[in-house]
C-alpha positions as CSV (number, residue, x, y, z in Angstrom):
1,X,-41.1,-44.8,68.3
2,X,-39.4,-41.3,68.3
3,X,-36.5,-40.9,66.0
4,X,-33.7,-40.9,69.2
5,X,-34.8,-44.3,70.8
6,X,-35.3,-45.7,66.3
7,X,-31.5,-45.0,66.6
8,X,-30.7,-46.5,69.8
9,X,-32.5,-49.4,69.0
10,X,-31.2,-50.2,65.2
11,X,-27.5,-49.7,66.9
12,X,-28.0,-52.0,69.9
13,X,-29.5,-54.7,66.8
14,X,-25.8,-54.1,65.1
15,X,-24.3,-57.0,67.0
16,X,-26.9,-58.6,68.4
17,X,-28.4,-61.2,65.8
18,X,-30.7,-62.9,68.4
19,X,-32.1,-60.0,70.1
20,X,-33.2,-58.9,66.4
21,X,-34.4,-62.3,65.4
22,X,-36.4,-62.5,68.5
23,X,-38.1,-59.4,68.8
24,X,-38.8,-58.7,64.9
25,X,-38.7,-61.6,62.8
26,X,-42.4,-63.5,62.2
27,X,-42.1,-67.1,60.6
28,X,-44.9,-68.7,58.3
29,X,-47.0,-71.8,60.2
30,X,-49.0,-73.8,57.2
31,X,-52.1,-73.7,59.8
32,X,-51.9,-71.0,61.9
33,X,-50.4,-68.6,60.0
34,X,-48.3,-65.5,60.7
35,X,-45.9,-66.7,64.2
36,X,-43.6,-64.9,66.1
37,X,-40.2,-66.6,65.8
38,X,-40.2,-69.6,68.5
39,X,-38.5,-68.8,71.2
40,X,-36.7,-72.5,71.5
41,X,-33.1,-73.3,73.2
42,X,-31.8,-75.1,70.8
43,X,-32.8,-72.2,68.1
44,X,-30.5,-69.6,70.0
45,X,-27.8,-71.6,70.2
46,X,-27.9,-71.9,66.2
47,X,-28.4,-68.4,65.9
48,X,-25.0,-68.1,68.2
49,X,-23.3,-71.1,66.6
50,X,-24.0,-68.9,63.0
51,X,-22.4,-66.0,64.4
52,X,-19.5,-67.8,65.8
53,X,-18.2,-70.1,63.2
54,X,-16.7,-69.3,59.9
55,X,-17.9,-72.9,58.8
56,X,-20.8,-74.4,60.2
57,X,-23.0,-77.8,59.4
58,X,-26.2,-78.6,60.9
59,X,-27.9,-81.9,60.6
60,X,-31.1,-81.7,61.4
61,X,-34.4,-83.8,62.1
62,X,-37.5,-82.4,60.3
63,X,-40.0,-79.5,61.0
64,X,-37.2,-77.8,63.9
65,X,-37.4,-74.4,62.0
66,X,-33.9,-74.9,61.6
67,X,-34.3,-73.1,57.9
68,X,-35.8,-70.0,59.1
69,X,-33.5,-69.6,61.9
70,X,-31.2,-69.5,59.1
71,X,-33.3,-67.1,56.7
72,X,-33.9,-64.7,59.9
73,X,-30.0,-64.5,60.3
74,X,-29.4,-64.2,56.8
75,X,-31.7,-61.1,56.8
76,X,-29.9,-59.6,59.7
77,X,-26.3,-60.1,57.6
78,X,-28.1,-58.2,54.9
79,X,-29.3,-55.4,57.1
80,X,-26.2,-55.2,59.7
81,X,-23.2,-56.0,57.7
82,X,-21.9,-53.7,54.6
83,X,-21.8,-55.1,51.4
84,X,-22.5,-58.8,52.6
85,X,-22.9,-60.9,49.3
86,X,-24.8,-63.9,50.0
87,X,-25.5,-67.0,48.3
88,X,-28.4,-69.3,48.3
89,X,-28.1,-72.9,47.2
90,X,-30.7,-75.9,47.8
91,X,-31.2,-78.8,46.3
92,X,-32.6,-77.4,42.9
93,X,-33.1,-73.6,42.3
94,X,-36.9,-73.7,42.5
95,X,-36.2,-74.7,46.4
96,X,-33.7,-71.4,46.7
97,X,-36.2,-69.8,45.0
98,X,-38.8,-70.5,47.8
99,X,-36.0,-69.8,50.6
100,X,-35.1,-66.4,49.0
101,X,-39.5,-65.8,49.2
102,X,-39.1,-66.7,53.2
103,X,-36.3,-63.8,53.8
104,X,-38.3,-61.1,51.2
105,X,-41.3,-62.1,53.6
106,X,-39.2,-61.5,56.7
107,X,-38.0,-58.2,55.5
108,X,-41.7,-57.3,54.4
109,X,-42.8,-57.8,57.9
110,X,-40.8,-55.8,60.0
111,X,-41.8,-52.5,61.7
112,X,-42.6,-49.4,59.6
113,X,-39.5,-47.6,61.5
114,X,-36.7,-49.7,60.3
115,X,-36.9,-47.4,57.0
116,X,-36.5,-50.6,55.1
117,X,-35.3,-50.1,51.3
118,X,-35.2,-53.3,49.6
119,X,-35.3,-53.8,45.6
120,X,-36.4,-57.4,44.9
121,X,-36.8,-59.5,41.4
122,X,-37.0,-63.1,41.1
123,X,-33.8,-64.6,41.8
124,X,-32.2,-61.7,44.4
125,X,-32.5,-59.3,47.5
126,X,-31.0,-56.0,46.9
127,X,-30.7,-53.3,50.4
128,X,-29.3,-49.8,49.0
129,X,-29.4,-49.1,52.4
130,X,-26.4,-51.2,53.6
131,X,-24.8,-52.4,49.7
132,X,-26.0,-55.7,50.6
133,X,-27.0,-58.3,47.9
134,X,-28.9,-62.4,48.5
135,X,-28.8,-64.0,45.5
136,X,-29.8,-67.6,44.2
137,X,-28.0,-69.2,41.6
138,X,-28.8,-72.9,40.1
139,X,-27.0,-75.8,41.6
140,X,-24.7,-76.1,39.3
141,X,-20.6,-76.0,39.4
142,X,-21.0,-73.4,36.3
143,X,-23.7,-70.9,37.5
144,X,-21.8,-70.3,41.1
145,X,-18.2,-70.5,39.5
146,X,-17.8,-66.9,39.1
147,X,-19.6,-65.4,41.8
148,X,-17.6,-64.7,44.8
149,X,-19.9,-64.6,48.3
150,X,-18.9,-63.2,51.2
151,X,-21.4,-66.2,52.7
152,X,-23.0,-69.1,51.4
153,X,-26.0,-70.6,52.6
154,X,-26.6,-74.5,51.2
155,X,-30.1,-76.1,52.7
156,X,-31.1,-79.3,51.8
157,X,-27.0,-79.8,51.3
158,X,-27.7,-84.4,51.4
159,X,-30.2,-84.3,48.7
160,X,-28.1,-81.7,46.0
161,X,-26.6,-83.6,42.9
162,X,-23.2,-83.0,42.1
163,X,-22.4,-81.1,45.2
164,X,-18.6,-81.9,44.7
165,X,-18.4,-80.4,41.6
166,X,-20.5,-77.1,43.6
167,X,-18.5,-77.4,46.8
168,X,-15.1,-77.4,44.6
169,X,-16.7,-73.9,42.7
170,X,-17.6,-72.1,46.1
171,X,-14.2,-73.4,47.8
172,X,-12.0,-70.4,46.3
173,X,-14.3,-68.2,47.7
174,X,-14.6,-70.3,51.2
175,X,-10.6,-69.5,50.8
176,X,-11.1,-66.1,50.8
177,X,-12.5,-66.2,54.6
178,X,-16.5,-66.3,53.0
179,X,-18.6,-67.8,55.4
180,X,-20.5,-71.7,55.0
181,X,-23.1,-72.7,56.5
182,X,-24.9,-76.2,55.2
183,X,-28.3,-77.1,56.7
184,X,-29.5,-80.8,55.9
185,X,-31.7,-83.9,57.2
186,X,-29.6,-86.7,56.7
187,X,-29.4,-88.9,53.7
188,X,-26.8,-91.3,54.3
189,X,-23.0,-91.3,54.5
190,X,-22.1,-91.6,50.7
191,X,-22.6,-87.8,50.0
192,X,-20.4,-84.9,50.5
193,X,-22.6,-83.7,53.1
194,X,-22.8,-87.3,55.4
195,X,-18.9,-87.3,54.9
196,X,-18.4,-84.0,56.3
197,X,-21.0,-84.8,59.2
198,X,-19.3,-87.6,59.7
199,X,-16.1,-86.2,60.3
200,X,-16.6,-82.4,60.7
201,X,-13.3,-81.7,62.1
202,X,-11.3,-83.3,59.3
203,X,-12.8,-80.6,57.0
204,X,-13.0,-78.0,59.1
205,X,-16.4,-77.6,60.5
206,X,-18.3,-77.0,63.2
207,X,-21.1,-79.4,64.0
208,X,-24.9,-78.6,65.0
209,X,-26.7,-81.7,66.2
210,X,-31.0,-80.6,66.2
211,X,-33.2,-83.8,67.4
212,X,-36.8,-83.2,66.9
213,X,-37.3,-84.0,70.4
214,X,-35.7,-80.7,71.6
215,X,-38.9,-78.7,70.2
216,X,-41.2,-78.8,73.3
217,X,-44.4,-79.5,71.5
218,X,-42.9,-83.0,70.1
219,X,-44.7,-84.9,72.8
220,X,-45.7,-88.9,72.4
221,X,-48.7,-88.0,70.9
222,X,-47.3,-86.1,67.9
223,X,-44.9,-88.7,67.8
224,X,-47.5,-91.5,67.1
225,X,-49.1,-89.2,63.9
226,X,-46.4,-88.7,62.2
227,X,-45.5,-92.5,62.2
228,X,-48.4,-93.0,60.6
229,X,-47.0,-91.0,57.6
230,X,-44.1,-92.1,57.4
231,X,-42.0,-95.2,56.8
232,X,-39.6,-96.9,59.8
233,X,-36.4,-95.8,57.5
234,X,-37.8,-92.7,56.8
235,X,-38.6,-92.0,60.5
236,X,-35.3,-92.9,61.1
237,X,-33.6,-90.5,58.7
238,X,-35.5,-87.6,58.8
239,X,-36.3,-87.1,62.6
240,X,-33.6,-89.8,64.3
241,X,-30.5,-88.0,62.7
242,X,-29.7,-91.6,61.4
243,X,-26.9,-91.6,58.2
244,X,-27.2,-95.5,57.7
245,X,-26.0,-96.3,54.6
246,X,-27.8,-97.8,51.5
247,X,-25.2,-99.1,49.6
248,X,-25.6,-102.9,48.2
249,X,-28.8,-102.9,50.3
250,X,-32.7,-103.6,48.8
251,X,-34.0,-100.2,47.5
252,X,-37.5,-101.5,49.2
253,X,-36.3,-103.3,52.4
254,X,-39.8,-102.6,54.1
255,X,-41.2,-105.5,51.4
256,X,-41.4,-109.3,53.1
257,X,-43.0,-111.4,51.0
258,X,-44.0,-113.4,54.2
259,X,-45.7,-110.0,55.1
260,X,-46.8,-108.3,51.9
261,X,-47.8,-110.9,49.8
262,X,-51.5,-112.1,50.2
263,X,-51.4,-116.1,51.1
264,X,-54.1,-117.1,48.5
265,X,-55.2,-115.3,44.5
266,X,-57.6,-112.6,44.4
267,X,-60.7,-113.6,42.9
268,X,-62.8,-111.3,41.0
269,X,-65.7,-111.0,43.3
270,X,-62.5,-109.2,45.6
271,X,-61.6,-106.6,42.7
272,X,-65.8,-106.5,41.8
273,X,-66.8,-105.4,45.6
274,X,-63.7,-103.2,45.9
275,X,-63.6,-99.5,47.0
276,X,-61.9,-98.3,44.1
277,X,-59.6,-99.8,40.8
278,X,-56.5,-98.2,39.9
279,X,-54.1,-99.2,37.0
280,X,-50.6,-98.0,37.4
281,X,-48.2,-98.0,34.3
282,X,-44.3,-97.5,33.7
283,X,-44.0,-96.6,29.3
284,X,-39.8,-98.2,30.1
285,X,-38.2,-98.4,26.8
286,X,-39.6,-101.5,25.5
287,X,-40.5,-103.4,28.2
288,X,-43.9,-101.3,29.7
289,X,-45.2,-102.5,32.8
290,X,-49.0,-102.3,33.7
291,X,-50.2,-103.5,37.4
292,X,-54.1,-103.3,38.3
293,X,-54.8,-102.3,41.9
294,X,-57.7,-102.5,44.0
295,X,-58.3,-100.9,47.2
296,X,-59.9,-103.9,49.5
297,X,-60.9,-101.8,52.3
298,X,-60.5,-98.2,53.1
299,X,-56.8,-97.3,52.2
300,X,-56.0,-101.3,52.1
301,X,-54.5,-102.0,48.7
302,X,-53.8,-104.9,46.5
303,X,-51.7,-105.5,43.6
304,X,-54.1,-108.1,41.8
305,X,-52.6,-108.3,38.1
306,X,-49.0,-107.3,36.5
307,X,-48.5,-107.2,32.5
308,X,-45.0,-106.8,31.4
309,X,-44.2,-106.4,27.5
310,X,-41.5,-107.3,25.6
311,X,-40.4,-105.1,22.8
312,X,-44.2,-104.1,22.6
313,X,-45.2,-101.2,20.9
314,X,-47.6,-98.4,22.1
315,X,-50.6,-100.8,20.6
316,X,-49.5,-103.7,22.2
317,X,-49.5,-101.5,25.3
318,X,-53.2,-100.4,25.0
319,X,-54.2,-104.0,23.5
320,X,-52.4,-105.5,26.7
321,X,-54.9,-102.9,29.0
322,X,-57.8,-104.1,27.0
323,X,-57.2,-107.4,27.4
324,X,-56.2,-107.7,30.6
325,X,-59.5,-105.7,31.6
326,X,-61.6,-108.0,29.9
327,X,-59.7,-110.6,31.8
328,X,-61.2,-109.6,35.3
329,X,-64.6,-108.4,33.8
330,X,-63.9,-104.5,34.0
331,X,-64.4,-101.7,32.0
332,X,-62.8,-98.3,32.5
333,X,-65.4,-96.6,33.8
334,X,-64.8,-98.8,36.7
335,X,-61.5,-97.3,37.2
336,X,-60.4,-94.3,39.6
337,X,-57.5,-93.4,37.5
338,X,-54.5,-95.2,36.2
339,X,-50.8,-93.6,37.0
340,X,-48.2,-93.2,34.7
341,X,-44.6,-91.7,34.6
342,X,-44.8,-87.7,33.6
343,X,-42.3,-88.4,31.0
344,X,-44.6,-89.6,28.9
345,X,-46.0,-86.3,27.9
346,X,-42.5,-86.2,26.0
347,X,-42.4,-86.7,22.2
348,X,-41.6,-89.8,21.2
349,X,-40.7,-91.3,18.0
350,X,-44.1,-91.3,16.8
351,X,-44.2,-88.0,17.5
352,X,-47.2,-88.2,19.7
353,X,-46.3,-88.6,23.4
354,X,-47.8,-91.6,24.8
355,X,-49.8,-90.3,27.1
356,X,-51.3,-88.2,24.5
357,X,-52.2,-91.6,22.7
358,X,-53.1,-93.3,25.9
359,X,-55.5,-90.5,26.8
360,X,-57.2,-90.1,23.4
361,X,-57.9,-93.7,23.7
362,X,-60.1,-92.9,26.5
363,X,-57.7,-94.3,29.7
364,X,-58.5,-91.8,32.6
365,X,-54.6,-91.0,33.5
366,X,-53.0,-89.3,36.6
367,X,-49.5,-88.4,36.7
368,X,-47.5,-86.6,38.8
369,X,-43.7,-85.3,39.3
370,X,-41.4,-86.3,42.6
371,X,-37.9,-86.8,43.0
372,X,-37.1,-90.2,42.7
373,X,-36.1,-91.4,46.8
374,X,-39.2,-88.9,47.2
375,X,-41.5,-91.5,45.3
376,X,-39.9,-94.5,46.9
377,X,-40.6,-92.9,50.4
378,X,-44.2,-92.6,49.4
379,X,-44.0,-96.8,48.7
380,X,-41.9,-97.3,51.6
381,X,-44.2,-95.8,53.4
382,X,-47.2,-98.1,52.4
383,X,-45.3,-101.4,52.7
384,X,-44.6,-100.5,56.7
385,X,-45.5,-97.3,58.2
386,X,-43.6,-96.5,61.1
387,X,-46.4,-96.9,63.4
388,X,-46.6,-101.0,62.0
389,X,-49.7,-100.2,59.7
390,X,-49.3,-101.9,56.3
391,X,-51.2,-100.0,53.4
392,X,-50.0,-102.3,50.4
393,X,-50.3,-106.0,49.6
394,X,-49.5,-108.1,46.6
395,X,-51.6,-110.8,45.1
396,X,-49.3,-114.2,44.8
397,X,-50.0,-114.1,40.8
398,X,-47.9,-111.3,40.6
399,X,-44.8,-113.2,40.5
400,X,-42.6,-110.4,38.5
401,X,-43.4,-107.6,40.6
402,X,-42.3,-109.6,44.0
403,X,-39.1,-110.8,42.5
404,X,-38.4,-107.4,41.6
405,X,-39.4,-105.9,44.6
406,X,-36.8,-108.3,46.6
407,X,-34.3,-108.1,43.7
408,X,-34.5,-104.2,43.2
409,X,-30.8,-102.9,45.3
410,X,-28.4,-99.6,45.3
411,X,-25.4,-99.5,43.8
412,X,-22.3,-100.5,46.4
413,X,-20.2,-97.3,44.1
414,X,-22.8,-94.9,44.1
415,X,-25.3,-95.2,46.6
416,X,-28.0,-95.1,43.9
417,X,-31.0,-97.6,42.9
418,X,-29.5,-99.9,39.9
419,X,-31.6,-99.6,36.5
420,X,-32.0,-102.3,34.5
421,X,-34.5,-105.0,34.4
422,X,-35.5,-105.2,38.1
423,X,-36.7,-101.1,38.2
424,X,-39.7,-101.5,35.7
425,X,-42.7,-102.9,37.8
426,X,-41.6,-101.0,40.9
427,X,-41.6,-97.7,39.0
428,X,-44.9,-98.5,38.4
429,X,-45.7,-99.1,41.8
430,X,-44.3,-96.1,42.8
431,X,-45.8,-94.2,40.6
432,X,-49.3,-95.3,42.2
433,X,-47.9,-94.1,45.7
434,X,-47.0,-91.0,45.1
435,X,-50.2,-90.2,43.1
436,X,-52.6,-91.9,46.0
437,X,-51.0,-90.7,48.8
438,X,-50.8,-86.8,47.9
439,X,-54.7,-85.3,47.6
440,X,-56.1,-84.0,46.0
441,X,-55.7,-86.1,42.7
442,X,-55.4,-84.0,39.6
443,X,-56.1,-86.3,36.4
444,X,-54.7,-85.3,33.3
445,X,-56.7,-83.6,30.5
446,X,-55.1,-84.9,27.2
447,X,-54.0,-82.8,24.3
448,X,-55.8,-85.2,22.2
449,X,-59.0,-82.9,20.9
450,X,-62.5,-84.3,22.4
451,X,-60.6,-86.4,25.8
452,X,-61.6,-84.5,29.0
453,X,-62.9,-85.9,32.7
């Protein structure tokens, strides 16, 4: 372009955030790559609700691009607007993080002829050109305190701890006429965010409604796939818009025993001609748990065996493993892996972490990290996917784990599943789901000298 129609371009893109979002911002697809920005309804009339509202809330259903909508209008703050101080929060700073990386890869892509001066390091955006600054700052009440945005931009608002102690930092600044804008699926009414969807208008918002099924390429078909991921509550919350509330209710409310729990034992021919053998163990404080899982069939499971200590030491841990192998005739070669809580590669007071000692004893072990509603998701999911298919059955011997499993509720205060004695077994149960659902598996390598596989 020649320098006159550069300038007559850039100045018709002052005050017209779509028109720039449109033409010049390219999203990320995880399959097909580098996209222009869709061209969807419902995504112009955020764009025009951003631009209208001081305070703004949008509840959201999955996968609507509903994030870089907002990271494309962020940008164009940055660019357009002097000295606009922006704020990223999320629901942990890694996630900011990863937002910030979306705008710095929107800025990066945009024609040669914007003359595009931006300084970035790890945690901030900096444009000389217009004294603009995006910053991310950890969740926390203390980190934002004594920063004053001009706009804040919270994703993943539902899922944030302690968001009344951040919202109560950020409100001097929101006092100050600073722009809010909170982006979230829903996750129930007992956090600040389901409260203020609930009743927008008692604290001031606007409201943004985005149903999956306003994306034109959500047809029937895509519909029945991701069913088959998901569980019915999680289809519910994260594409229905649904803020049903957990409180007092069974943390695992897909589990029937009339359903889930196989009618007769499991024999040990079953667990012999299996697929695969799994062992899934939660350290607990005390009172370890241990369950031995076989897949029947292709991605059919079954809890077969359940060991729950009782004041037991580390060795009575491993003896129990031993013997309960013996029990059923297996040896761990015959094992895939066995799952155990990542907080066992902390120190403990032998000063060897347990799975350290577990691993140098030669148990293959797996573990990996998810947020805790995350990992029940994953076992939700395999009780009762959405589409009906159930993944995960339990063998009537199992006695513990099935009381727990119906026994196992949220707290009526805080919304949040109740520790004590019911948690143990199905920590270990989740801690199989989320490690056999995501692929590919990564198996520990203990610190122990001589343990690989």
């Amino acid at each position: 372009m020649k320098p006159h129609a550069i300038r007559n371009e850039i100045q018709s893109l002052s005050n017209q955030a779509l028109d720039f979002i449109q033409n010049y911002c390219f999203t990320d697809h995880p399959t097909r790559g580098v996209l222009r920005f869709p061209p969807f309804p419902y995504l112009h009339r955020l764009i025009t609700a951003m631009d209208t509202h001081p305070r703004l809330l949008v509840l959201k259903s999955r996968q609507v691009c509903a994030t870089w909508a907002a990271a494309s209008w962020v940008l164009y703050r940055s660019l357009f607007h002097w000295k606009s101080e922006i704020l990223l929060l999320s629901k942990e700073h890694r996630s900011a993080m990863e937002l910030l990386q979306r705008i710095r890869n929107l800025a990066w892509r945009l024609p040669l002829w914007f003359n595009l001066k931006v300084h970035a390091t790890k945690n901030q955006l900096t444009f000389p050109n217009s004294g603009s600054r995006i910053l991310t700052l950890p969740a926390t009440a203390e980190a934002i305190r004594f920063f004053a945005p001009t706009i804040v931009l919270w994703d993943e608002m539902a899922f944030t701890e302690n968001a009344d102690e951040i919202w109560s930092a950020i409100s001097p600044s929101l006092d100050r006429q600073a722009q809010f804008i909170g982006i979230s699926t829903p996750n129930g009414k007992h956090n600040l965010f389901g409260k203020m969807v609930t009743d927008p208008k008692r604290f001031g918002f606007a409201l943004q409604r985005i149903h999956f099924s306003e994306r034109p390429d959500r047809g029937e078909e895509w519909q029945t796939l991701q069913k088959r991921e998901l569980s019915e509550a999680q289809w519910r919350r994260e594409y229905e818009l649904s803020l049903e509330e957990v409180h007092g209710q069974r943390v695992i409310e897909a589990f029937s025993p009339q359903q889930h729990v196989l009618p007769y034992p499991v024999s040990i021919e079953m667990v012999h001609t299996a697929r695969r053998r799994f062992r899934s163990i939660d350290f607990g404080y005390r009172s370890p748990v241990v369950l031995w899982i076989a897949e029947i069939t292709p991605s059919q499971f079954v809890v077969f065996e359940e060991w729950i200590g009782s004041n037991a030491t580390r060795d009575d841990l491993l003896l129990a493993i031993r013997m309960m192998d013996g029990k059923w005739l297996l040896t761990e070669q015959q094992f895939t892996w066995s799952s155990c809580d990542p907080a066992g590669l902390q120190q403990n007071d032998s000063g060897i972490p347990m799975i350290d000692f577990l691993s140098g004893a030669g148990i293959k072990l797996m573990q990996r990290r998810s947020l805790l509603e995350d990992g029940l998701d994953w076992l939700r999911m395999m009780f009762a996917r959405a589409d009906g298919t159930i993944q995960l059955r339990i063998s009537p011997q199992c006695s513990r784990l099935i009381n727990d499993l119906s026994s196992y509720r949220y707290d009526e205060h805080t919304g949040k599943p109740i520790k004590g004695s019911y948690d143990h077994t199905v920590d270990a149960l989740r801690y199989f789901a989320v490690n056999i659902q995501q692929k590919p598996p990564t198996h520990y390598q203990g610190r122990v000298s001589g343990i690989k596989w």
